[in-house]
C-alpha positions in Angstrom: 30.9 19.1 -8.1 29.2 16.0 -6.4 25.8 17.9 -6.6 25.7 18.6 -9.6 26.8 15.9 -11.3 24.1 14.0 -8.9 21.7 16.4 -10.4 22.3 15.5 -13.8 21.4 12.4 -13.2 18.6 12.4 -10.6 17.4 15.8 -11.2 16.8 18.8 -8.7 13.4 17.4 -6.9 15.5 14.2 -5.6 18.7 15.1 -4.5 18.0 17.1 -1.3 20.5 19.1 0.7 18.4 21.2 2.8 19.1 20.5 6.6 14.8 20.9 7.3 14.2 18.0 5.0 17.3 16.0 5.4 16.8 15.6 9.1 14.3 12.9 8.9 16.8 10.6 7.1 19.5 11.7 9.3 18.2 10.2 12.9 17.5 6.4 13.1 14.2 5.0 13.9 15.2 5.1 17.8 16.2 8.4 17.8 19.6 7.6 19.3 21.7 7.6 16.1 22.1 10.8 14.2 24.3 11.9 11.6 25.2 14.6 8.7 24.5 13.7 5.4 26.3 15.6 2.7 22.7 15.0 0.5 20.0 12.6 0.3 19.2 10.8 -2.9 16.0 9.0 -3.9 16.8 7.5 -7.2 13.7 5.6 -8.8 15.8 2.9 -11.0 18.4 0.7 -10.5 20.6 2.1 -13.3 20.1 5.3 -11.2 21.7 3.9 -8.4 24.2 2.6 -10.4 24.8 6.2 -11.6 24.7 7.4 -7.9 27.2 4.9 -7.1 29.9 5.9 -10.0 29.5 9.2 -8.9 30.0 9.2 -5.4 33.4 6.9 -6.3 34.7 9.1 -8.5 34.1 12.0 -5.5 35.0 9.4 -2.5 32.1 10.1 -1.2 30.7 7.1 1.7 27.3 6.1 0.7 24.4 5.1 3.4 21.9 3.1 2.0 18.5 3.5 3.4 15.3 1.9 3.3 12.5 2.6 5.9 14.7 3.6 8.3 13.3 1.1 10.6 16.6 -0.6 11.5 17.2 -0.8 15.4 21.2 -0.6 15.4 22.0 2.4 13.9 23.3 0.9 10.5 21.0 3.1 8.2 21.8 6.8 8.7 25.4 8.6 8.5 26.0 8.6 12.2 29.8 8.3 13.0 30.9 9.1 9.1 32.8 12.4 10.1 32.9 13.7 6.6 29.5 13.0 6.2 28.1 10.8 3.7 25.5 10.7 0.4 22.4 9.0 2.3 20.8 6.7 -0.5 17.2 6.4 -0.1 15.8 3.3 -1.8 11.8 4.1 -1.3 11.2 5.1 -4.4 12.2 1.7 -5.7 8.6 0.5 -5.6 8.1 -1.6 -8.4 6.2 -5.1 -7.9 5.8 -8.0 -10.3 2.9 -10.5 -10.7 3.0 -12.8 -8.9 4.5 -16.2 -10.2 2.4 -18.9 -9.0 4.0 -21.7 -10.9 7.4 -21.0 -9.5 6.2 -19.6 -6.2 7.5 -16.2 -6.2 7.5 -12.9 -6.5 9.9 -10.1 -7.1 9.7 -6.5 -5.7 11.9 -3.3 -6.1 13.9 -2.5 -2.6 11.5 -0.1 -1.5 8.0 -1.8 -1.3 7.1 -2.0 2.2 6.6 -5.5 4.1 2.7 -4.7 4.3 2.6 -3.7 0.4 4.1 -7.1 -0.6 2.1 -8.9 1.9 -1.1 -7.7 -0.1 0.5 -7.9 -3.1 0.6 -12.0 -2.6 -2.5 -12.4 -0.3 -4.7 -11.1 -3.1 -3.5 -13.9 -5.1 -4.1 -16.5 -2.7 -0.5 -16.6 -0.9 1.5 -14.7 2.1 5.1 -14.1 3.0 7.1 -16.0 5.5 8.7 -13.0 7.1 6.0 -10.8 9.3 6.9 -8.1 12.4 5.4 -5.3 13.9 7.4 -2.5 11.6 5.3 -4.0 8.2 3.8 -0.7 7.2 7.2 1.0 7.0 9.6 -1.9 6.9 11.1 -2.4 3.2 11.9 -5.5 1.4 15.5 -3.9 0.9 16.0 -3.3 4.1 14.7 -6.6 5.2 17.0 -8.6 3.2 19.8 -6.1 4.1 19.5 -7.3 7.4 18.5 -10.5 7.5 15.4 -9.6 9.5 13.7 -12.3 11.7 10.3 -11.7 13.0 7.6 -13.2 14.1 7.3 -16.2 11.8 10.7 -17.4 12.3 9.8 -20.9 14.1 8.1 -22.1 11.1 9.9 -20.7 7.9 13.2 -19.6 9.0 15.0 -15.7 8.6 14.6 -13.8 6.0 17.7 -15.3 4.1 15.9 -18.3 4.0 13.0 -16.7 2.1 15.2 -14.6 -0.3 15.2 -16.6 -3.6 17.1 -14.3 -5.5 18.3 -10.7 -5.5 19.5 -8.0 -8.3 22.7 -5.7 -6.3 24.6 -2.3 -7.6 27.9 -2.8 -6.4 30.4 -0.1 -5.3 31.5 0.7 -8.6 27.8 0.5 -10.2 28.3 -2.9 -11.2 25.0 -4.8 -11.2 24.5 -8.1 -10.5 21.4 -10.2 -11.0 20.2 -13.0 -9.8 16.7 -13.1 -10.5 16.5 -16.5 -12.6 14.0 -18.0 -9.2 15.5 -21.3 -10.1 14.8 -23.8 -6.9 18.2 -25.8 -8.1 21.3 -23.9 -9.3 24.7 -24.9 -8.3 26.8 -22.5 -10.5 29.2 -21.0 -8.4 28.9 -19.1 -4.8 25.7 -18.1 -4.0 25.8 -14.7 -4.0 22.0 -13.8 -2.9 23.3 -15.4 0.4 26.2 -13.4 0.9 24.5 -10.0 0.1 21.3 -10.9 2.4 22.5 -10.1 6.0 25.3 -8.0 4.6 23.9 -4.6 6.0 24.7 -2.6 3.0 28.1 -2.6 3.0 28.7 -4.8 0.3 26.2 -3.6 -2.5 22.9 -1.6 -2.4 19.9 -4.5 -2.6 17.7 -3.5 -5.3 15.6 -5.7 -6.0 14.3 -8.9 -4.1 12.7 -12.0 -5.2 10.6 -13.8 -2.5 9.5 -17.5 -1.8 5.6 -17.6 -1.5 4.0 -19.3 1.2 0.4 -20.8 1.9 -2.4 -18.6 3.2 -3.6 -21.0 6.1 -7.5 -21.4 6.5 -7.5 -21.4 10.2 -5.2 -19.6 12.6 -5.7 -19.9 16.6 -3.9 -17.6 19.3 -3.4 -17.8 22.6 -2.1 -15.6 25.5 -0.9 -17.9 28.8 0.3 -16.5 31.8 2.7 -18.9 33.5 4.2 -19.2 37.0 8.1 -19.1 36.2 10.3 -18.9 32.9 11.8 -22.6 33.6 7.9 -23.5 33.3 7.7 -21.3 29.8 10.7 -22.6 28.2 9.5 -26.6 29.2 6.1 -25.3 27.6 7.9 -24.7 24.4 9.4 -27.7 24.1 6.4 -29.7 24.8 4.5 -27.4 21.5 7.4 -28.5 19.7 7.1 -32.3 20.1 3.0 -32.4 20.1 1.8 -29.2 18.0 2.4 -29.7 14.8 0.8 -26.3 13.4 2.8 -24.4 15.9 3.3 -20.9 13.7 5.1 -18.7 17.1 5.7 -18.5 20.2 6.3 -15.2 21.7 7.7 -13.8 25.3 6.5 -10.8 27.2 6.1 -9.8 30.8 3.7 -8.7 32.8 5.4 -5.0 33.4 5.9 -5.1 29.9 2.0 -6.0 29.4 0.8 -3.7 31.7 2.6 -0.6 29.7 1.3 -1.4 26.4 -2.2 -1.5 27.8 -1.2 2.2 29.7 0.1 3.6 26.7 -2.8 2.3 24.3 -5.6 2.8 26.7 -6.1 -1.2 26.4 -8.1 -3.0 29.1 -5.6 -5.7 30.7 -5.8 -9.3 29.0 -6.7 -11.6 31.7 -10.2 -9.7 33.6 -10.6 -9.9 37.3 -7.3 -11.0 37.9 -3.9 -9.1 38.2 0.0 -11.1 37.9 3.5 -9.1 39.6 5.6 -7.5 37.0 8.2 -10.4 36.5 5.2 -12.8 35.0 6.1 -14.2 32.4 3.1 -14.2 29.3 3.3 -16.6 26.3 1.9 -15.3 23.0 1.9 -18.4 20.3 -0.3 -19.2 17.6 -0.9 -22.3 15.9 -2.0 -22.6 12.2 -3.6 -25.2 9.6 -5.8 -26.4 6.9 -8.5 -26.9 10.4 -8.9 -25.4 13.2 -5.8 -26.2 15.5 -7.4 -25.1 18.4 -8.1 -28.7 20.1 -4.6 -29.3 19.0 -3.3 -26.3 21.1 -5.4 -26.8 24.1 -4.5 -30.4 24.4 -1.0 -29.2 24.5 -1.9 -26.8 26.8 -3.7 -28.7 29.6 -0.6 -31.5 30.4 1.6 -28.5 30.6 2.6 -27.0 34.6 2.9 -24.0 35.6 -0.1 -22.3 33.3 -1.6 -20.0 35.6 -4.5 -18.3 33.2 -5.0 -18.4 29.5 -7.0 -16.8 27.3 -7.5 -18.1 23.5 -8.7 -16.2 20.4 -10.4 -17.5 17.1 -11.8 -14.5 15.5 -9.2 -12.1 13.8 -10.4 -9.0 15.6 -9.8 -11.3 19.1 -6.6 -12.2 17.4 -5.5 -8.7 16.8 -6.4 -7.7 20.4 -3.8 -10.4 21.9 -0.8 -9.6 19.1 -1.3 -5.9 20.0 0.5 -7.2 23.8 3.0 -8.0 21.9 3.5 -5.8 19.2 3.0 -2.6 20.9 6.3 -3.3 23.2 8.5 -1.0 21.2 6.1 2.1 20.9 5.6 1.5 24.7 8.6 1.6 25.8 10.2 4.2 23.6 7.1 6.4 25.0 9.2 6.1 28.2 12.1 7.7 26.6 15.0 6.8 24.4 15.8 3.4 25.7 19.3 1.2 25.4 18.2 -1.2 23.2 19.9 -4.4 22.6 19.0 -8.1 20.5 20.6 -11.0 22.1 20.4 -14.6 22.0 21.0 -17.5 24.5 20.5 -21.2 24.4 17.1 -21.5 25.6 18.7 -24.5 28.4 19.8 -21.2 30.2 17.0 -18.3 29.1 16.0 -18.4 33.1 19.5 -17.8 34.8 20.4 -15.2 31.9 17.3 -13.1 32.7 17.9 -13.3 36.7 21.6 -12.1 36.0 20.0 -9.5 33.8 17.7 -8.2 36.1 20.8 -8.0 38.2 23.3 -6.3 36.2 20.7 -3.7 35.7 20.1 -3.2 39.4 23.8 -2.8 40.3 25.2 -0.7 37.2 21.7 1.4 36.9 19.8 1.4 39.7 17.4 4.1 38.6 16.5 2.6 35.5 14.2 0.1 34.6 14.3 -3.1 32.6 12.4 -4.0 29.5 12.6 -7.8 28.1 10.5 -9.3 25.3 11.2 -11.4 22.7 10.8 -14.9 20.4 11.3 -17.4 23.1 11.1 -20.3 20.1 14.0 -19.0 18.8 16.0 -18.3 22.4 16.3 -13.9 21.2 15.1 -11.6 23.9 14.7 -7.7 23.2 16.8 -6.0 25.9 15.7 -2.8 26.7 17.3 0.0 29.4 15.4 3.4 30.1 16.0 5.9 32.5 19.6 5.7 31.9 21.3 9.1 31.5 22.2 9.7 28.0 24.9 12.4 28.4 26.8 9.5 30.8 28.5 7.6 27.2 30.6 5.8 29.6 27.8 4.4 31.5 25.8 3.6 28.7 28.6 1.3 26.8 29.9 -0.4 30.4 26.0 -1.6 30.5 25.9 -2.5 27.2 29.3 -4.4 27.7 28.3 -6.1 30.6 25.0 -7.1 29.5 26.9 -8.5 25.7 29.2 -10.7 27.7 27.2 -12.0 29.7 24.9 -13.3 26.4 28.5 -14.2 24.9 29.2 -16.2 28.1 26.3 -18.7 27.7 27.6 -19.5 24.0 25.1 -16.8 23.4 24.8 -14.0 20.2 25.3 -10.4 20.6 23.2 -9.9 17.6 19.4 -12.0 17.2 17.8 -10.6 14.5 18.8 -6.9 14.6 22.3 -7.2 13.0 25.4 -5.1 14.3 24.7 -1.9 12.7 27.0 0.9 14.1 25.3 0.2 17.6 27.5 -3.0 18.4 30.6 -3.1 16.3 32.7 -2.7 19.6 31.5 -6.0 20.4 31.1 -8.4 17.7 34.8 -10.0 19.0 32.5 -11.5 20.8 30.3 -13.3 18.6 32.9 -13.7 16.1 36.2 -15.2 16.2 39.5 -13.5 14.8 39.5 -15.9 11.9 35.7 -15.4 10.9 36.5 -11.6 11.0 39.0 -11.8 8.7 36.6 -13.6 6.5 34.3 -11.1 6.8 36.8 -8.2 6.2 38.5 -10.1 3.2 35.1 -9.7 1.6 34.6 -6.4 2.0 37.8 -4.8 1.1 36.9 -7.3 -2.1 33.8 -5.7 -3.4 34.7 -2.3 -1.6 38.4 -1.5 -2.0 37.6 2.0 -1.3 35.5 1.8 1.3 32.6 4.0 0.4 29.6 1.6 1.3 28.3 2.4 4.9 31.8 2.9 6.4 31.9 1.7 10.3 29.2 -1.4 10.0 30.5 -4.7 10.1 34.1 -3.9 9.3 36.2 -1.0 11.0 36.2 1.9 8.4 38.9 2.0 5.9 40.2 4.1 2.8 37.9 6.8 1.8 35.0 5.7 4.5 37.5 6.1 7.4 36.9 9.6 9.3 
């Protein structure tokens, strides 16, 4: 029996099959994907996973692979596998090695947290160039899984650009390692490319090797509210020409503002003075071996359409203005479960795609209410619909539709940061042509023949993975 034999193996204490404790790893982070899983398995090795892997071939039985359980698109639980699936939790991966200074690197097992590795490095002098709001539960797995973007993404790139090397179980428990951290190595594909991004359904990640970064010795941040988005996205290309230490630029609202502040009990961040909902707020932050604060402000003050600012030096100041930013997602999902999608757009059309957002979302939805945020360096906004009703499916997916199109439309991506998952894989036609999906699908049916490696993400389910 697939138990047992995952028993032998694993042992009693980490193969769990009891509904009360599975349920946590069942139900995605947003509460809006949910599946069955046939057990949960928290292996503590790699050749453990590789064990898990042989197993659940020789059973057919579809593997989840699992990490915080952070991801926003549904790609991390057994929702949609209808003969339910062994859910393969990685936390317990949590091995980290020194720190390499030499090479600039460091390796951790698949399920150390983003905040673990963070001070991991830091106490050694370095940081990490990937950084978002889910640190504390976020793993490194996971992370590369998905090629996760963040906050830092202006000034050192995606995840996949900090991912030096990776060690992989593939579906037949074959392990491959790439760990070697060399900066020059042309021997063949790169395979830590392909995997990072990959969402699980080419290997279980477990192990990642990461590209150190620089601690900076002085960090400035500064919240502007500003009349109109035209005027925000001409502000960012001004930064990008004359601000040299420019670290991120971020994009809220004043709504959006005003419901982190009501859900935190947080006093509003510009005193005495109040801005309509549809304000848009710039978050960005500058960094440096000096203070880049003059820097910044000279920026600042040959820029139009600033209406207030407020700038912070001290790291509890710092904190404060992040939180306006950071605290989006609790905020909203506070509200209720919320339609969430990760789009792109040339930032040359950001403005008219937010107008015909705002629009959509009034005609198709008129009760419900719109949530944007996002990285407006990098042209993603954070689309979020609540007050929808979640028993109308129909509704739900023509929204979703409409509002995917019209992202597509603009040369746009359906998928920033966030990935496909099982949330969008009605859509990525759009993103995607026909012959890059048969790329995509070549690969997979490679290093998957049967299918077993989260079944329905990325590629249309197929052999044993197909309900």
């Amino acid at each position: 029996m697939l138990i047992t034999d995952l028993v032998d193996v694993l042992g009693a204490a980490h193969v769990l099959t009891d509904p009360d404790i599975t349920v946590s790893y069942e139900t995605d982070w947003t509460g809006a994907f949910q599946g069955r899983a046939a057990a949960v398995v928290r292996p503590e090795t790699t050749e453990q996973v590789a064990a898990v892997l042989r197993i659940c071939g020789r059973h057919s039985m579809p593997v989840v692979p699992q990490g915080g359980n952070t991801g926003l698109v549904g790609g991390s639980v057994p929702a949609g596998v209808a003969a339910g699936a062994v859910v393969l939790s990685l936390r317990r991966l949590t091995s980290i090695e020194p720190v390499d200074a030499a090479a600039g690197l460091v390796t951790a097992g698949a399920g150390v947290t983003l905040a673990d590795v963070q001070a991991h490095v830091r106490a050694a002098g370095y940081g990490i160039g990937v950084d978002f709001a889910a640190r504390d539960s976020a793993t490194v797995g996971g992370i590369a899984a998905s090629n996760a973007g963040g906050e830092r993404v202006l000034r050192h790139g995606m995840t996949r650009g900090q991912v030096a090397g990776l060690e992989v179980v593939l579906a037949d428990g074959a392990v491959v390692r790439r760990l070697s951290g060399l900066p020059k190595d042309n021997v063949g594909y790169d395979l830590p490319s392909l995997f990072v991004g990959s969402e699980g359904t080419l290997g279980i990640i477990t192990r990642v090797q990461l590209r150190l970064v620089g601690l900076p010795a002085a960090r400035t941040t500064a919240l502007l509210a500003m009349a109109d988005l035209p005027a925000a996205v001409d502000l960012v290309a001004l930064l990008r020409a004359t601000v040299a230490s420019l670290d991120a630029v971020e994009l809220v609202f004043g709504g959006g503002v005003d419901l982190v502040c009501a859900h935190q009990g947080r006093l509003a961040p510009f005193p005495g003075r109040s801005f309509p909902p549809d304000t848009p707020y710039l978050l960005m932050e500058c960094v440096g071996s000096t203070d880049p604060t003059g820097d910044l402000a000279a920026a600042v003050e040959t820029a139009t359409g600033v209406l207030d600012a407020v700038v912070a030096t001290t790291a509890t100041d710092r904190e404060r203005l992040w939180t306006y930013r950071e605290g989006h997602t609790a905020a909203v999902n506070a509200v209720g479960v919320p339609l969430k999608l990760d789009v792109a757009v040339p930032l040359a059309r950001m403005s008219a795609f937010v107008d015909d957002l705002r629009g959509l979302v009034r005609a198709m939805a008129p009760s419900a209410r719109l949530h944007l945020w996002g990285h407006l360096a990098e042209a993603n906004l954070h689309v979020n619909v609540t007050g929808l009703d979640r028993d109308d499916a129909r509704g739900r997916e023509g929204l979703t539709e409409a509002i995917l199109a019209r992202a597509a439309a603009d040369g746009g991506s359906i998928g920033a940061e966030h990935g496909v998952g099982r949330a969008k894989m009605a859509w990525v036609g759009l993103s995607r042509s026909p012959a890059e999906l048969a790329v995509i699908a070549a690969m997979k049916h490679a290093l998957d023949p049967a299918g077993l490696l989260n079944p329905g993400v990325l590629v249309p389910p197929y052999g044993h993975g197909k309900p």
